[in-house]
C-alpha positions in Angstrom: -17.1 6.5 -43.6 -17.2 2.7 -43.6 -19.8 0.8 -46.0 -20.8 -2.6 -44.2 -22.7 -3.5 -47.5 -19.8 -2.3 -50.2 -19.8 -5.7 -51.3 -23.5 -5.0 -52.8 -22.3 -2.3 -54.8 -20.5 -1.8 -58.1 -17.6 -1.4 -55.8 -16.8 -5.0 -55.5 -16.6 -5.5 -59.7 -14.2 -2.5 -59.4 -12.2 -4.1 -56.9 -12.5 -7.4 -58.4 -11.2 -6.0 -62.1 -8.1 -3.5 -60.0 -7.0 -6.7 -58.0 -6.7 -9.1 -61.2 -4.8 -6.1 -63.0 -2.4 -6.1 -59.7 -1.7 -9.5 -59.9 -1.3 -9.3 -64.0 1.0 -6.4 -63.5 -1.2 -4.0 -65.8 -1.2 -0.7 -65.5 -4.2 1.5 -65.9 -5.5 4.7 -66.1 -5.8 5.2 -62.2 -2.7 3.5 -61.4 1.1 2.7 -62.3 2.8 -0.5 -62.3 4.2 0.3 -58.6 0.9 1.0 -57.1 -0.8 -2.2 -58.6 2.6 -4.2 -57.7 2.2 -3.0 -54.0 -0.2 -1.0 -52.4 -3.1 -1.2 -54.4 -2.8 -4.9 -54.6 -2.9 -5.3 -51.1 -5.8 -3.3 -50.7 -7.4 -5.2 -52.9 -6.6 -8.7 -51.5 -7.4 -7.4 -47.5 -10.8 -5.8 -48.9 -11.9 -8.8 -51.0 -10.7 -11.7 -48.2 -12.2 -10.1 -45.7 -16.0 -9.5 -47.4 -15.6 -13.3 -48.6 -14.7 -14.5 -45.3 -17.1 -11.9 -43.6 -20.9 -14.6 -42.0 -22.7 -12.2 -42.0 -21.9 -11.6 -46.1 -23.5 -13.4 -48.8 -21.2 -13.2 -51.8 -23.0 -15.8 -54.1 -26.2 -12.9 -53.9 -23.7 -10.1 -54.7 -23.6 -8.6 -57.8 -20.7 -10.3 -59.2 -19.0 -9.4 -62.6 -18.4 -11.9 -65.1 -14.8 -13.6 -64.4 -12.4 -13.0 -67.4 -11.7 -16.6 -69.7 -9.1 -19.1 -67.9 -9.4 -21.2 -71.1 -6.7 -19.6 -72.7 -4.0 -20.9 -70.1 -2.1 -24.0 -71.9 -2.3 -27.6 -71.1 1.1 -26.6 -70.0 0.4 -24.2 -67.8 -2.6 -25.8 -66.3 0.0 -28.9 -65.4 2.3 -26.2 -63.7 0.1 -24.9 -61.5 -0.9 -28.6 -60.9 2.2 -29.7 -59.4 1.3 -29.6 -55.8 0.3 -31.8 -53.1 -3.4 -32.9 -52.9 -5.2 -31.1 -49.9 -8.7 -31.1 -48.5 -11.0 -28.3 -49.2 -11.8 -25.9 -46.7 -15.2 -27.1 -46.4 -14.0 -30.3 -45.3 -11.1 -29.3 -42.8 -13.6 -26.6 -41.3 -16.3 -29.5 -41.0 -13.7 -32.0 -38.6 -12.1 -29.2 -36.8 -13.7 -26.3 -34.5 -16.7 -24.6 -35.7 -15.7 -21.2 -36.6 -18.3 -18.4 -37.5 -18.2 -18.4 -41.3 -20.1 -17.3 -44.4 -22.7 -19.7 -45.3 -22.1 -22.4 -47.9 -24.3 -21.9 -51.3 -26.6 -25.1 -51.5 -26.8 -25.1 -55.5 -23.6 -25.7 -57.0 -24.9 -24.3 -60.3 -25.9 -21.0 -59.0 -24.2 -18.3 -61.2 -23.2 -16.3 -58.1 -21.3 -19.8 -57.1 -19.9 -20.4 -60.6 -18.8 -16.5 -60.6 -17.0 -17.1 -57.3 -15.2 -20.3 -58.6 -14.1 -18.3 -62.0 -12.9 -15.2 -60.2 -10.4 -17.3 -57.9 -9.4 -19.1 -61.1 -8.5 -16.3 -62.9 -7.1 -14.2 -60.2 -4.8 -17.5 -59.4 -3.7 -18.5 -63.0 -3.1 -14.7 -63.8 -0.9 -14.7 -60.9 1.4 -17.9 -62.2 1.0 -16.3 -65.5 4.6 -15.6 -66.5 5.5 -16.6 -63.1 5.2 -13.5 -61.5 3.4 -15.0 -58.2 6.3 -18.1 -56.3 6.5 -17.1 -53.2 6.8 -15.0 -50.0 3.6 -12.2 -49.1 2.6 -11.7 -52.2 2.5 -15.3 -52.7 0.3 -16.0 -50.0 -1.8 -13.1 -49.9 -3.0 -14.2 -53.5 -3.6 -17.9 -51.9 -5.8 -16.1 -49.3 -7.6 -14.2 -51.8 -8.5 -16.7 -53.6 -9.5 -19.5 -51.1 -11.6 -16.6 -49.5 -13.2 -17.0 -52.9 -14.0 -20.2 -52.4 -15.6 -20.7 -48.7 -19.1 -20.4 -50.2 -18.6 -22.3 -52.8 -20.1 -25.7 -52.5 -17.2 -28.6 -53.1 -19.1 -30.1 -56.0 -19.1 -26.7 -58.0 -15.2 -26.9 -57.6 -14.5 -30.3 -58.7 -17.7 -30.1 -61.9 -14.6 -27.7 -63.4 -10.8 -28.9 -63.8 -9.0 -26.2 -64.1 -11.3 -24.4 -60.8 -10.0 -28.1 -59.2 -6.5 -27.6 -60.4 -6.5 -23.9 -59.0 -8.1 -25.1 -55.5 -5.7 -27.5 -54.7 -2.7 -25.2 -55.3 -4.8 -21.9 -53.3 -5.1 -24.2 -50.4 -1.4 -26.0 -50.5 -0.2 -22.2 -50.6 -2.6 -21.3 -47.6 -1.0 -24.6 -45.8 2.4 -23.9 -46.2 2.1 -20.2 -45.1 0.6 -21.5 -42.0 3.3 -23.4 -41.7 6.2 -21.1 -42.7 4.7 -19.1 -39.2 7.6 -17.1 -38.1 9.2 -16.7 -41.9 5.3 -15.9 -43.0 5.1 -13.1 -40.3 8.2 -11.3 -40.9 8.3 -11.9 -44.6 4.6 -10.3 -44.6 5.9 -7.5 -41.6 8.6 -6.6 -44.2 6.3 -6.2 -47.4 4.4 -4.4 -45.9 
C-alpha cells in the first residue's frame, strides 16, 4: 500500500535516524552492517530524495527530528570537506535555467523546520566523510543527492547564516555536479551497485 503523506508521519524520523546509521556504518538492532552498507541505505537515500524533491511536499512543515550535533567535527575535518570548488546553490542555478516543478522554497530562513533541513544534510554529509568512508562512486553520489534534496527548500540565507551547513553545501552540490558529469561512468557505476 503506498503512503503519499509518509513524510507526515513518524516514519520520516525513522528513516532520517536508519539512513545517518547507513552512512556511519552502525549497526542496529533491525539491521547488520551489510544491510545499512547497501540495501537499506539505498532505501533510505531514494525514499528521503524523492519526498524532499517531491512539489507537492512541504518538508519545512513536516515533523522533523532534531538533527544530531555537527560541532564535534574538527577544524580539520571541516577544512577537508571544504576543499572543493565553489558552486552555485540550487536555488540559483534552478532560477537562470528552465523552470522545473519543484517543492516550494521556505520564506523564513529561521523557521525550525528550515534549520532542521539544513542540520540533517550536514550531519548526514559530514557523517559520511567521517573516517572517510564516503570518496566516491554510487555511494558517493547518492549521499550528494540526499543531501542537496535536503536542501531545495531551504532558503540560501539559512545556508550561508551557518558555516559548517555552507561548507557541507558547496561540497553536496560539487558532488551532484561531477556525477552529472561523470554521465556514462555515473550510470554504470550506479547500474553495478545496484
Amino acid at each position: 500500500q503506498e503512503l503519499h503523506d509518509w513524510h507526515l508521519t513518524p516514519a520520516l524520523a525513522a528513516v532520517l535516524q536508519t539512513a545517518l546509521a547507513a552512512v556511519k556504518g552502525c549497526e542496529d538492532e533491525r539491521f547488520s552492517r551489510a544491510q545499512l552498507s547497501g540495501e537499506v541505505w539505498r532505501h533510505c537515500a531514494f525514499m528521503l530524495s524523492e519526498v524532499a524533491l517531491d512539489a507537492a511536499a512541504y518538508l519545512p512543515e513536516a515533523p522533523l527530528p532534531v538533527a544530531p550535533e555537527t560541532n564535534a567535527m574538527t577544524p580539520k575535518g571541516l577544512a577537508a570537506a571544504a576543499l572543493v570548488a565553489t558552486v552555485p546553490l540550487a536555488s540559483s542555478v534552478l532560477a537562470s535555467g528552465p523552470q522545473l516543478p519543484r517543492p516550494i522554497q521556505a520564506a523564513d530562513p529561521d523557521n525550525p523546520g528550515v534549520q532542521r533541513l539544513c542540520d540533517w544534510s550536514c550531519a548526514l554529509w559530514f557523517a559520511g566523510h567521517a573516517g572517510h568512508r564516503v570518496r566516491s562512486g554510487p555511494r558517493y553520489w547518492e549521499l550528494a543527492l540526499l543531501c542537496g534534496a535536503l536542501l531545495v527548500s531551504v532558503p540560501e540565507a539559512a545556508v550561508f547564516a551557518h558555516a559548517q551547513a555552507a561548507t557541507a553545501s558547496e561540497a553536496v552540490w560539487t558532488a551532484v555536479a561531477e556525477c552529472l558529469l561523470a554521465s556514462g561512468s555515473a550510470a554504470s557505476a550506479t547500474v553495478e551497485a545496484a
